[in-house]
N, C-alpha and C positions, 0 to 999 in steps of 0.2 A: 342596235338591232335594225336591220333593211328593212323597207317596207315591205319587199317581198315577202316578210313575215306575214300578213292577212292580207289576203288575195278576195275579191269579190267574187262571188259566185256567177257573174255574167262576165270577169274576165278569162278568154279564153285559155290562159296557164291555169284558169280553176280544172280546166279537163286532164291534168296530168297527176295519174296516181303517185307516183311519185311525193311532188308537192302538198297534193290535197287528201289524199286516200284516197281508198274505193268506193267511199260513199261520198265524199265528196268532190270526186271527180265524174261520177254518176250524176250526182245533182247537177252539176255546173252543165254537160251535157244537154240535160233536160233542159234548164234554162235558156242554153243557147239556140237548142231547136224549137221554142218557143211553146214549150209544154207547162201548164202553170204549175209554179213552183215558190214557195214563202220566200221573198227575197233575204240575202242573208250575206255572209262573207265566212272565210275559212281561215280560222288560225293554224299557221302550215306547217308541215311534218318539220323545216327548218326551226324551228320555235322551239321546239320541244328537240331536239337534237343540239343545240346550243346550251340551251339549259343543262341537258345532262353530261355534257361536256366540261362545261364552265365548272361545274360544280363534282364534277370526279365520279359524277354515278355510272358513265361507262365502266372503270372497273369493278363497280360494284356488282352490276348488274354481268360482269365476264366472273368472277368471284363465285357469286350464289349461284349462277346456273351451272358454274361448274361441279359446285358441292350436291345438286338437283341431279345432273347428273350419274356423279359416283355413289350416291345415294344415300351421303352422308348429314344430306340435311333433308327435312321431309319440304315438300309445295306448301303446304298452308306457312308455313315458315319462310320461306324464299319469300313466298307472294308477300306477307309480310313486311319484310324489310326494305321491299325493293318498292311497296307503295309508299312507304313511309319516306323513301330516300328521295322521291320523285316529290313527291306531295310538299315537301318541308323546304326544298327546295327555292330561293327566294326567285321573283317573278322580274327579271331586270324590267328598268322603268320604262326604257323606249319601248317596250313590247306590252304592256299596260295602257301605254299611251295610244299606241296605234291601234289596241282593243276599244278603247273607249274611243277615239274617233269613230270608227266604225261604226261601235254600237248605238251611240249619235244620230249618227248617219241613217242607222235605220228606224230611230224615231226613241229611241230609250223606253221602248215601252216592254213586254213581259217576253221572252225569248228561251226558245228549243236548244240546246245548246248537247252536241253529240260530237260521240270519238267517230274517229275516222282514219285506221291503222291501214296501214302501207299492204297489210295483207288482207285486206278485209274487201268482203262482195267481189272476190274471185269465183272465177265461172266453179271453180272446183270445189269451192269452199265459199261459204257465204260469211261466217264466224255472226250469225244473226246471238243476237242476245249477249253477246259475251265482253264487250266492253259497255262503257257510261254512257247513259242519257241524263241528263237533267231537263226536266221542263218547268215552265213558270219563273223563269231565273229574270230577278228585276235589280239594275244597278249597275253600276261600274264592279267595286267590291267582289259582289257576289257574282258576277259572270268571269271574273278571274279566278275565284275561288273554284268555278264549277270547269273551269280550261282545266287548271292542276288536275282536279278529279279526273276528269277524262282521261288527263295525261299517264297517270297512275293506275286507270282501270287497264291500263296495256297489261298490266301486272297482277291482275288478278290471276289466282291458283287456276279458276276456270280458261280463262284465255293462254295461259300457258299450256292448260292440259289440250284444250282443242287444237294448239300449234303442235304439240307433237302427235296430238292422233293424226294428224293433216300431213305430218313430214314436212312443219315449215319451221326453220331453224330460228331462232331469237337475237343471235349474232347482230342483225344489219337491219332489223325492224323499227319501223318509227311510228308515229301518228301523228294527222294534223285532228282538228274542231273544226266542226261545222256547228255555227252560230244561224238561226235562222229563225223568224217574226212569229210567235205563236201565234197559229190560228185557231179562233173561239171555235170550236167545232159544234155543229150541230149533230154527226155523226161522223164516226170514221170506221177506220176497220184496216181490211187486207183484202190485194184483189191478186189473184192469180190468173197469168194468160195461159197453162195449161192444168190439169187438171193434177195436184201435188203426188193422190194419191194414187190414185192410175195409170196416171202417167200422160193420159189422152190430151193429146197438141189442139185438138180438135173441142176443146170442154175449157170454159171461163168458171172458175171459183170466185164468190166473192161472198166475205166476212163482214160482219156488218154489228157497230150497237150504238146506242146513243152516245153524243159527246167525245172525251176522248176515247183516241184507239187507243194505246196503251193500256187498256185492263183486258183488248184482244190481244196483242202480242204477247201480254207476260202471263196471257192463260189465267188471271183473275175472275172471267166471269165465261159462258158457253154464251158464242155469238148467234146471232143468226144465219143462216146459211143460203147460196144461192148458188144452183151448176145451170151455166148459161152456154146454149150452142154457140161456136164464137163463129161461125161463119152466118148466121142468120140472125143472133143475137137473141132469139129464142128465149125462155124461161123454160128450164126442163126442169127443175125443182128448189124449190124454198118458199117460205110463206105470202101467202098472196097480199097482205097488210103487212110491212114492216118496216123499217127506219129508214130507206129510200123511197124516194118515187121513181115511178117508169123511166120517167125523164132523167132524173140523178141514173140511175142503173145504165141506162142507154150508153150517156154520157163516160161512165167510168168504163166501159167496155171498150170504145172508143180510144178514150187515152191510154188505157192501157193497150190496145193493138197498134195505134204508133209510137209507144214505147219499145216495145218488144221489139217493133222491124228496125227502131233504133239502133237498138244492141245487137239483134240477129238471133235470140235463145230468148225462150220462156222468162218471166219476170215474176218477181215476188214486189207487188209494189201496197206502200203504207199511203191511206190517202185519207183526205178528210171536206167534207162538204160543211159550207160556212156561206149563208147568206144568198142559197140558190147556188154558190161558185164550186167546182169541185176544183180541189189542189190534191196536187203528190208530193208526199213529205219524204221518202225516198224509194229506193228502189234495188233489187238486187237480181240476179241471175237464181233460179230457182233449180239447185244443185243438187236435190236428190234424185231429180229426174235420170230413169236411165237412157243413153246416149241411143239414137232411130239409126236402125239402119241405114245402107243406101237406099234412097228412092228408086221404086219400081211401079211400074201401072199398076192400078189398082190398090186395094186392102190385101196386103202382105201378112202370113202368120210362119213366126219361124219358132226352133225349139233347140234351144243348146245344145249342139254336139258333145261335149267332153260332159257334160252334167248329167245327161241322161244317159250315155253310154258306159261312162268310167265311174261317175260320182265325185267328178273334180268339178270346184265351184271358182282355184284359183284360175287369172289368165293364165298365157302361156306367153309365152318372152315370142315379137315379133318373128323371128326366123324361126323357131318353133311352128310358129301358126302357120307361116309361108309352108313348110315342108309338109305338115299334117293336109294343107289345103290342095297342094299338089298329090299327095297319096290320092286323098278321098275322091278326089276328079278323075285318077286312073281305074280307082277301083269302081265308082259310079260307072265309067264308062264302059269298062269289062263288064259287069252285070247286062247293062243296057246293049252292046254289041255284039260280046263273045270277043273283043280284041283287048289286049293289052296296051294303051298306048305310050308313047313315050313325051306323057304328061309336058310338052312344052309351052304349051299357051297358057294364058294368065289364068288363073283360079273362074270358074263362070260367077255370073251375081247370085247364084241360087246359095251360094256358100259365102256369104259377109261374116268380115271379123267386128261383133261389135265389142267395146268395152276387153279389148284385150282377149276376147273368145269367139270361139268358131261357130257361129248358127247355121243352122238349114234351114231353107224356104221349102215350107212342105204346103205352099196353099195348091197347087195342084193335085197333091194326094186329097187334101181334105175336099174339095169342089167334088168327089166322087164317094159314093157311101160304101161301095164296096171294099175301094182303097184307104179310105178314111178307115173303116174298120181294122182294117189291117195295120196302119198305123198306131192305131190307140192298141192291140194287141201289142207290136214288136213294142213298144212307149212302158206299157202295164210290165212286160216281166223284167225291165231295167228298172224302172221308176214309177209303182203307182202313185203318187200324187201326182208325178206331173201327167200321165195317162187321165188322172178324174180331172184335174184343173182343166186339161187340154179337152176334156169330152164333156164339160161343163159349160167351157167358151163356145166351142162346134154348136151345142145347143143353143145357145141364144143369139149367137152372129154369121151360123150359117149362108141367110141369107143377104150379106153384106161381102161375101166372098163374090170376087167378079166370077160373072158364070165363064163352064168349063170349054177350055177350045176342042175340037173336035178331035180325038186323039188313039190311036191305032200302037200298042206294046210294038216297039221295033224285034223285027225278027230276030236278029242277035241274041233279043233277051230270052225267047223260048231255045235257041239252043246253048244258052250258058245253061237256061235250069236241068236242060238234058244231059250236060256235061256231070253239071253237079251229082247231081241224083245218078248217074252212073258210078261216079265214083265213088258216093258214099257207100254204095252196094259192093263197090271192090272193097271198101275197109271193112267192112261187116264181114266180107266174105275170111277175108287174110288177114288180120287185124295188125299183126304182127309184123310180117313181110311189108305193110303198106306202111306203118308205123316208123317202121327202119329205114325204109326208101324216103321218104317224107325229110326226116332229119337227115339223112343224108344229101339229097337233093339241096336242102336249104345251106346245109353246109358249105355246098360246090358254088353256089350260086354266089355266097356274101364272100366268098374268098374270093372270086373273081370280081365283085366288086371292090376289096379293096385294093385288088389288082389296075382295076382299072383305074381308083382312085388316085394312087400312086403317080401315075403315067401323068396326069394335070400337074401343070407348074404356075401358071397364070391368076391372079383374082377370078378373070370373066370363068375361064375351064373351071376351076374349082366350083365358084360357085353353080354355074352350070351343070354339072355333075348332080350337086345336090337337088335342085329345081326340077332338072331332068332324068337324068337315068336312074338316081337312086330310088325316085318313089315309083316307077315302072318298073324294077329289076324287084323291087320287095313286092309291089302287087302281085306280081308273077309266082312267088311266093305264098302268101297268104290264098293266091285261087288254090293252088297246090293242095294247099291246108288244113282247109277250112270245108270241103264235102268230108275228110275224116272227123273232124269234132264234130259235124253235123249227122255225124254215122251215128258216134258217142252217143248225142242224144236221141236219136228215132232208139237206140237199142233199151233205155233208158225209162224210154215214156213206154216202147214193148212191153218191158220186163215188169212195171209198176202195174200194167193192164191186165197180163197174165196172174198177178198176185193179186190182182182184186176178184179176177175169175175162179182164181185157184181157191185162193184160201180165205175169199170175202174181205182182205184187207193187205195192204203192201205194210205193216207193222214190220221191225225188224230189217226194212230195205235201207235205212236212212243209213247205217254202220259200212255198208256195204259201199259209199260211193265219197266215203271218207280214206285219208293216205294210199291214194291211187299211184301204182308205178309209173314209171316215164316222166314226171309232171316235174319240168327244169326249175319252176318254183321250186316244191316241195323239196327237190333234189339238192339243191343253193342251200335251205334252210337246214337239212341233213348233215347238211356237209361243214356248213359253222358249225355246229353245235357238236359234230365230231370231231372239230380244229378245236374247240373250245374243252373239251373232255382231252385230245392230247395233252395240254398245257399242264393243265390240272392235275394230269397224270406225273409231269417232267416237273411241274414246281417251278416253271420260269415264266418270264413276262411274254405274250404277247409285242410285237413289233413289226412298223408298216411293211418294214423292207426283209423279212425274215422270210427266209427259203416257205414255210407252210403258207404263209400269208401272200406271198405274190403266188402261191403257185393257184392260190384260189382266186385271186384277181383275174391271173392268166383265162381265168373260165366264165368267172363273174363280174369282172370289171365293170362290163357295160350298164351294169342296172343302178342305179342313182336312189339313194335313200326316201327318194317323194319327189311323185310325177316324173316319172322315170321316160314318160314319153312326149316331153316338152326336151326338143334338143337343145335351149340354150341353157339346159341346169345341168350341173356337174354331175360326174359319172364316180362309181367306186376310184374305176383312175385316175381321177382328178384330185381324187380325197382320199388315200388306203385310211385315215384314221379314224373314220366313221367306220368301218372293219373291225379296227382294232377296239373303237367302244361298243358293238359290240360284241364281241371274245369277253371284254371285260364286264358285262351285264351279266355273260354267263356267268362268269368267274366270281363275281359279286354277291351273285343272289344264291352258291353254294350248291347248285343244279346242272350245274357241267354235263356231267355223266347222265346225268337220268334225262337230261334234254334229248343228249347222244342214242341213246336207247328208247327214247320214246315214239321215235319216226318206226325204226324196226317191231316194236311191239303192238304199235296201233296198226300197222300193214297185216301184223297176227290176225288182230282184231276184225278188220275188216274181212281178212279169211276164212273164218270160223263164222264170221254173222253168215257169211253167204253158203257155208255148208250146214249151217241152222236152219236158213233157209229149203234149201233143196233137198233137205230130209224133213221137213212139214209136208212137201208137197208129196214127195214119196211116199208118205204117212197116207196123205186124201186120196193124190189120184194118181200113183203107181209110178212105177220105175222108167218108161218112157217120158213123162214127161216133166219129171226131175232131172234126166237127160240131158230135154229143152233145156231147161231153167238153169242146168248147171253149166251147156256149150254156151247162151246168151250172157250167164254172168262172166264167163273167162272173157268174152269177147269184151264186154264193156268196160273190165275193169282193165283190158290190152289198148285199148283205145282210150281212157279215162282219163289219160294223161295228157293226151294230145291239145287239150281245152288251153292249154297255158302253151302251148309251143308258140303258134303264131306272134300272138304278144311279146314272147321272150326273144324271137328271130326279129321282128319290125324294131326293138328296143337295142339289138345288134346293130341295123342296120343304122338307126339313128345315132347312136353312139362313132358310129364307121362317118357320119355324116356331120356331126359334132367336132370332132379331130379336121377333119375336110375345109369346113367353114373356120378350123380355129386357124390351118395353114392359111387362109385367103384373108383373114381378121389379121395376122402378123408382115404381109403381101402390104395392107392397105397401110397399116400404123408403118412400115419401113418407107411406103409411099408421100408419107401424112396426110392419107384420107383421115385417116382413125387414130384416137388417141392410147386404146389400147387395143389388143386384140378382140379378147370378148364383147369390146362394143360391137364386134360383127351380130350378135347375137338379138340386137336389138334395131338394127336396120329393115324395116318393114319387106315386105314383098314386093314394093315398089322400086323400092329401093336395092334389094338384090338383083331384079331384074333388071333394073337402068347399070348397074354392075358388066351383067350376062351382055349387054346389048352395047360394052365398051365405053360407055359415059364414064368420063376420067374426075368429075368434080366430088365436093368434100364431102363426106359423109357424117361430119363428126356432129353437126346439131341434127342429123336427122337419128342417129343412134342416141343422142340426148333425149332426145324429144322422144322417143321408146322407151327408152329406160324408165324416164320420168312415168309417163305414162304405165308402163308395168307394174311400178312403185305404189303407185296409187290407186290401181284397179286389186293390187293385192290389200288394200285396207278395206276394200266394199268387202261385206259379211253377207248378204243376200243377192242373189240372182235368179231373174224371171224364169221360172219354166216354159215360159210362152214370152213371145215379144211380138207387139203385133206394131205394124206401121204406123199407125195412128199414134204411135206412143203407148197403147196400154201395154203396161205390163202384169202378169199374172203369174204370183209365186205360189197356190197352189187351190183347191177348190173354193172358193168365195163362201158358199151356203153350207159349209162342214159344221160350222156351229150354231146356225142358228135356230133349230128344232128344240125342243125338250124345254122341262122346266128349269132346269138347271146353266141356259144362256143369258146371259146381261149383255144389255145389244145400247152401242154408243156409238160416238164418230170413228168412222174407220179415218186415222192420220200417219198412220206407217205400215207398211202394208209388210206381210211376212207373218207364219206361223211360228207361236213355239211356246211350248209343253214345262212346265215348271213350278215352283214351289213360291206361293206370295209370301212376300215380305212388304206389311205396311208401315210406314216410315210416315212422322209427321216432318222430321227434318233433317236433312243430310249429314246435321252433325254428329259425331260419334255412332252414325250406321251402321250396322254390321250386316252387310247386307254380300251375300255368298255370292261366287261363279256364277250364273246361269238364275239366277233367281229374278224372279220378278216383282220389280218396282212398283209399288201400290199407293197412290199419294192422293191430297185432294187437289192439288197443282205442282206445277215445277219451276223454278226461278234458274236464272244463269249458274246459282250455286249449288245447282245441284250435279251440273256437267260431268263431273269425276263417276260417280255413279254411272252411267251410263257405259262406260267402258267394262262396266262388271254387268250389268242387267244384262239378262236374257229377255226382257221386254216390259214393259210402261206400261200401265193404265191411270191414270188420272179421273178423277172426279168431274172436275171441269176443266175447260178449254176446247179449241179447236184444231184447227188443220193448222194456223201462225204461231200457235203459241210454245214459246219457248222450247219444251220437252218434245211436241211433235216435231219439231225442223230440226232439232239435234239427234232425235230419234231415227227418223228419216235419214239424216247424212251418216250417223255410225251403222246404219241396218236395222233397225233390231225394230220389230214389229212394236207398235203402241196402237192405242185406243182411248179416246178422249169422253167429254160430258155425261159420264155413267153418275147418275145421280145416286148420291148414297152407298158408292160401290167403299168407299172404305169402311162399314159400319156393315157393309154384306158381303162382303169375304173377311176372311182370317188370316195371320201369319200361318202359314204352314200348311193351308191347303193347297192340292196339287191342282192348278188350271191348266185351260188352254187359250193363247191369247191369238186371234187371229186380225192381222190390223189390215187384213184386208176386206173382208165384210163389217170390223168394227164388234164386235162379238169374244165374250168373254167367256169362256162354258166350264164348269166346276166339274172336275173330274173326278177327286175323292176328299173328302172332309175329314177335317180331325175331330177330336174331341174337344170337345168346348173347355174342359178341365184342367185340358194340357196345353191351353195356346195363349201366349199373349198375343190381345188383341193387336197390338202397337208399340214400337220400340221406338 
C-alpha cells in the first residue's frame, strides 16, 4: 500500500476531492488558509478502492445494484450485503500500518474519525447525515475498525437512496476518512453564513448547546438559537444568557465570513469552542439555498413567470427559456410602444432565468401603490397565494425597496390600450366575422413563417430565425388576439352583472361558459375521443402511422403531452405513441363512444342553461331585455372559444421553432460542435447567441452543463413565489397559520406549505406511511431518509434548523417544522393538518375520533 494512502490534512493533495472527499478536501482547505481546524490526516479514497478491488467487491457491488435496479432485490437488502462485503473485508497490513503511524503522530489520544465520499458536500448536494461518524475512538484496533465502518457507511440503504434522489450514479463512487483530534468541547453547535430558511445572504444562524454538537446535528435535543446581521454582526434574536459569550459569538461570525469568501457560496459549518479557542470541525456548501439572481442596484423583488401565469413549477430546457425570453421582451415592448419589435437584442435584466426559470423584476411596479395594486390584482386571479405571500412581503419591506425614479407611462402605451379596447369593441360587435378573421390571419402568418423558415440553411440563420423573427412574427399574433379574448371577458363580467341586477343572483351562469365552440383545445379533445369511438366501432387496433392517426397529427402534432410551451420538450410528432396511448385509454376504460358524444351533449347543455336563463329574465323583466341577455349570450359564447387560440397558435409557432433549432442541432453535431442534435435544446441564450454572432467553438460542455443543470432543477419540488435579492425566498403567506387555538407554533426549518393527513411513526421500520402524508416523529436519524421521498412534509418534536430531518427536508422540498414540544402526544395519526415550514406553524384542520385512530404505528 503507497503512502499516498493517508494524506495529512496540511498536505496540499489533501485539497483534491478526488483523493480526500468533499469533506475532506474542504478541511484540508481550511487548514491551509490558516482557519483553526483539529489537526488530523485522511485515509484516501485510494484505500478503500484497493480494498474492494483486491477482494472482488467491485462485482459485488456492479451485482446488487444491478438487481436494485430491476427491482428484483429490495435496498434494505442490497445495503445489506454490500456493507457486510466491505466491512468483512480484511484491512491489508501496510495500510494499518500507515494508520497507526499517523494516529501516533497525532498523539494516540481519543479521535473523530468520518467518511468522506467522493460525492459528498457538493455545492448541489451536501449528503449531510448520510454516511459514518464515530467519535471518541481510542487505539490503533479500533480506529481501523471505525475506517471499515465508514468505509461500508457508503452503503447504507440511506446513502444509496439520497444518490439517486440526487441523480448521482454508484458506478465510480469512493470514500476516503477523515481522522481528526477530538476536541473536549465546552460548546458546539452549527453556524450558517446565510439564513437556511429564508434564504437571506444577509442573516448569520448560529445553533448552539453545551459540550458536544452531535446531539445538534442528529436532532437529539432543541438547540439554542441565534439570527445575526452579518454585515454589522448585530444580535437580531436568541437568548440574551446562553452557551456563548459576546466574544465566542463575534469570533464564530468571523470565521465563518472568511470561510464563505473561501468557497465563494454560503456555508453550513460544525464548530466547537474548547478552552476560550473556537475550532471548525467541518464545513459544507449550504444546498437548499435557492440560487440570487443577477445582481442589480438596489433590493430586487421578482415573481416566477411560468408559476404564476401557467401553474408550471418545472424548469424549462435552456433554449426554451432563451425563446420565451425573447417573446416576452417583444411583447413587453409592444404594450410599452405600440411597436412590434424584431426582438434582436439580448433578453433585458428585468427577465433573469433563475434556477432553470423565467422571473420578472416587478420592484418598480411595487415602488408605486397604485401599480402595486394592480399587480397583486393581475398576481390574485392567477395565483392567490402567491398574490397574499407577495402583498404580505410589500407590507413589511415596503420601505426597504429603493425609492421610485421619476417616471412618465411612455406614450406608446396609451396608444396600444386605445388600439386594444377598439378592437375588443369590434369583437363584441362581429363576434363571429372577427373570430374567423383572427384564425385566419394567424393561419397566413405561421405559414409564411415556415416559409421563411425553410429559406435558412446555416446554424447562425437558423438559429437567428428563432431569437429573432419568430418571437416578433408570433407577437404580432397574439396583439391580433388577444383584444378578442379580452372582448370574451368584459362580455362575461356584463352578463354576470346584468344577472345580479336582473334576477338578484348569476345562479345557473356557470353551465353556460362550459363546452364553448371554437376552442382548438376542446376541438383536439373532440376529436380523439371521436378517433377513439371509430376504432371501437371497426374492432381494430389503433396505430402511429395509420391514415386516421397522422391525419390528426397533421392538425395536432404540435401540442406535447406537458409543457407544451418549453420548446426543447417533444412534440405529438416527435412521439405519435403517446396518441396512440391515448386511443387506447379510451378503448380501455370501455367509454369510446360516450367520451365521443359527450363533447356534443354538454355543448346541448350549455345551450338550454342559457335559454333557462333568458326565460327567468323574460319571466321578471320582459321580452326586451331577455333580448339583451339572449344577443350578449350568443356573443360570448362566439367569442368563448378564442381564450385558448393564442396559446394553441404561439405552441404552433414553437413547435415550427422546435424542428428549426433541431435542423441547426444536426448543422452543429455534422460540424462536431454537438454531440447529438437535441443537445441544441440545452445551449443557454448565450450560447445561441455567440451561435447567431458566428463564434465557431464547442458547444458540447456548455449543452452538458444545461442538461445537467435541467436534470436537477426538475428534482426541486418547491419554488419561491417571491425571490427577493437578498436571498429571501417566499413560497407563500408566512402568518396563514398562526392565529386560532388550533396552531402549534415551533422552528420554522423547511420552509413550504402543505395540507395532509398525520401519520405518527416512532420508527422508520416497517412504516406504512402513504403518498403525501405527513411525517410526525419525536426526531429523525439518517434512517429515516427513504421516507422522505414519500412525506408530504415533517414535523419533529425536537431539533433545529442542522439537524438531520431539516437539511434533508430542505434539499428534497418538502416543508418541515422542528422543536414543537409534545406535538407527538398532541396530534393524531389521521388528522388532517397544515404544515407551513415557513413561519414554523402547525394548524389542525379536522380531527378524528379518538375511537378510531391509533395513536402511533
Amino acid at each position: 500500500m503507497s503512502d499516498s494512502a493517508v494524506i495529512a490534512l496540511s498536505d496540499p493533495d489533501a485539497t483534491k476531492a478526488a483523493l480526500t472527499g468533499g469533506k475532506g478536501a474542504h478541511l484540508a482547505t481550511m487548514v491551509l488558509a490558516g482557519l483553526p481546524v483539529p489537526g488530523g490526516f485522511v485515509v484516501a479514497t485510494a484505500a478503500y478502492r484497493q480494498v474492494i478491488r483486491d477482494h472482488g467487491i467491485e462485482d459485488v457491488i456492479h451485482r446488487e445494484m444491478a438487481g436494485l435496479v430491476d427491482g428484483s432485490v429490495a435496498l434494505d437488502v442490497v445495503s445489506a450485503r454490500l456493507r457486510d462485503a466491505v466491512e468483512s473485508a480484511p484491512m491489508p497490513a501496510a495500510l494499518r500500518e500507515a494508520i497507526g503511524a499517523a494516529y501516533t503522530a497525532l498523539g494516540e489520544g481519543a479521535v473523530a474519525v468520518r467518511s468522506s465520499a467522493t460525492a459528498e458536500d457538493l455545492p448541489e448536494a451536501s449528503f449531510a447525515g448520510q454516511q459514518e461518524t464515530v467519535l471518541n475512538v481510542v487505539g490503533r484496533e479500533s480506529l481501523c475498525d471505525a475506517v471499515r465502518r465508514c468505509w461500508s457507511s457508503l452503503w447504507t440503504a440511506r446513502a444509496i437512496s439520497y444518490r439517486g434522489r440526487q441523480g448521482i450514479g454508484s458506478g465510480d463512487i469512493a470514500v476516503a476518512v477523515v481522522v481528526q483530534k477530538m476536541v473536549p468541547a465546552e460548546a458546539a453547535g452549527v453556524l450558517f453564513t446565510a439564513d437556511p430558511v429564508s434564504g437571506r445572504r444577509d442573516r448569520i444562524v448560529v445553533e448552539a448547546t453545551a459540550g458536544l454538537g452531535e446531539a445538534v446535528v442528529s436532532g437529539r435535543l432543541t438547540p439554542q438559537r441565534w439570527t445575526i446581521d452579518a454585515d454589522t454582526a448585530a444580535v437580531l434574536s436568541g437568548p440574551a444568557h446562553g452557551v456563548l459569550s459576546a466574544d465566542q459569538s463575534r469570533m464564530l461570525v468571523e470565521l465563518g465570513a472568511r470561510r464563505a469568501r473561501i468557497f465563494g457560496a454560503p456555508q453550513d459549518i460544525e464548530w466547537a469552542v474548547s478552552q476560550g479557542r473556537c475550532w471548525l470541525l467541518q464545513s459544507r456548501a449550504i444546498t437548499s439555498l435557492y440560487p440570487l439572481p443577477p445582481a442589480r442596484p438596489g433590493l430586487r423583488a421578482y415573481i416566477p413567470a411560468m408559476l404564476i401565469a401557467q401553474g408550471i413549477s418545472e424548469p424549462f430546457t435552456p433554449a426554451g427559456n432563451a425563446y420565451f425570453r425573447s417573446l416576452t421582451t417583444a411583447w413587453i415592448t409592444y404594450l410599452t410602444t405600440g411597436a412590434v419589435p424584431r426582438a434582436g437584442t439580448a433578453p433585458p435584466p428585468w427577465l433573469p432565468v433563475v434556477a432553470g426559470r423565467i422571473f420578472i423584476d416587478v420592484t418598480e411596479l411595487l415602488q408605486r401603490p397604485r401599480l402595486a395594486a394592480r399587480v397583486l390584482f393581475s398576481v390574485r386571479a392567477k395565483d392567490p397565494t402567491a398574490a397574499a405571500a407577495l402583498q404580505e412581503w410589500l407590507g413589511e419591506n415596503a420601505v426597504r425597496l429603493p425609492r421610485p425614479r421619476r417616471w412618465l407611462p411612455p406614450f406608446g402605451a396609451a396608444a396600444t390600450v386605445a388600439r386594444i379596447v377598439w378592437a375588443a369593441g369590434v369583437a363584441v360587435a362581429a363576434p363571429g366575422r372577427r373570430r374567423r378573421r383572427l384564425v385566419s390571419s394567424a393561419e397566413t402568418e405561421l405559414t409564411q413563417l415556415g416559409r421563411q423558415a425553410a429559406t435558412r440553411a446555416t446554424p447562425a440563420e437558423l438559429v437567428d430565425f428563432v431569437l429573432r423573427d419568430l418571437p416578433a412574427r408570433t407577437c404580432r399574433v397574439i396583439t391580433e388576439q388577444l383584444p378578442a379574448v379580452y372582448a370574451e371577458e368584459i362580455l362575461k363580467v356584463l352578463i354576470q352583472r346584468l344577472l345580479m341586477r336582473w334576477l338578484g343572483s348569476s345562479s345557473g351562469w356557470e353551465p353556460v361558459m362550459r363546452w364553448l365552440p371554437n376552442d382548438p383545445t376542446m376541438a383536439m379533445g373532440a376529436e380523439l375521443a371521436h378517433l377513439a369511438d371509430l376504432y371501437a366501432r371497426a374492432g381494430t387496433e389503433p396505430l402511429a402511422n395509420s391514415t386516421a392517426v397522422t391525419d390528426f397529427l397533421s392538425r395536432y402534432g404540435h401540442r406535447a403531452p406537458d409543457r407544451e410551451i418549453d420548446m426543447g420538450l417533444p412534440r405529438f410528432n416527435d412521439n405519435p405513441t403517446y396518441v396512440v396511448e391515448m386511443i387506447h385509454g379510451y378503448l380501455g376504460s370501455g367509454v369510446a363512444g360516450e367520451a365521443a358524444t359527450r363533447f356534443d351533449t354538454g355543448a346541448a347543455e350549455a345551450r338550454e342553461a342559457a335559454q333557462q336563463l333568458v326565460a327567468r329574465v323574460r319571466k321578471v323583466k320582459g321580452r326586451t331585455r331577455a333580448a339583451l341577455l339572449h344577443d350578449l349570450l350568443n356573443r360570448y359564447r362566439a367569442l368563448g372559444g378564442m381564450r385558448e387560440q393564442p396559446k394553441f397558435d404561439i405552441v404552433r409557432a414553437i413547435a415550427l421553432g422546435r424542428r428549426t433549432l433541431q435542423r441547426a442541432g444536426a448543422a452543429l453535431v455534422a460540424d462536431g460542435r454537438l454531440a447529438a442534435v437535441d443537445d441544441i435544446f440545452f445551449v443557454d441564450d448565450g450560447g445561441l447567441r455567440a451561435v447567431v454572432a458566428g463564434h465557431t467553438g464547442d458547444l458540447t460542455a456548455l449543452a452538458a452543463a444545461g442538461r445537467h443543470e435541467f436534470e436537477r432543477e426538475m428534482r426541486r419540488r418547491t419554488v419561491p413565489r417571491l425571490l427577493v435579492s437578498d436571498g429571501e425566498t417566499v413560497y407563500g403567506p408566512r402568518h396563514s397559520g398562526k392565529a386560532g387555538p388550533d396552531a402549534l407554533v415551533g422552528t420554522a426549518v423547511s420552509p413550504g406549505v402543505h395540507e395532509g393527513v398525520v401519520r405518527i411513526l416512532d420508527s422508520p421500520v416497517g412504516a406504512e406511511l402513504q403518498r403525501g402524508e405527513i411525517l410526525v416523529a419525536d426526531t429523525t436519524d439518517p434512517g429515516w431518509t427513504p421516507l422522505f421521498l414519500i412525506a408530504g412534509a415533517l414535523v419533529m418534536e425536537v431539533g433545529g434548523v442542522v439537524s438531520h430531518g431539516a437539511v434533508v427536508a430542505r434539499e428534497y422540498g418538502i416543508p418541515a417544522v422542528a422543536g414543537i414540544p409534545g406535538v407527538t402526544d398532541r396530534l393524531r395519526t389521521g388528522q388532517r393538518v397544515r404544515v407551513d415550514g415557513g413561519s414554523g406553524t402547525v394548524t389542525i384542520l379536522e380531527d378524528v375520533a379518538a375511537a378510531a385512530v391509533t395513536t402511533r404505528d
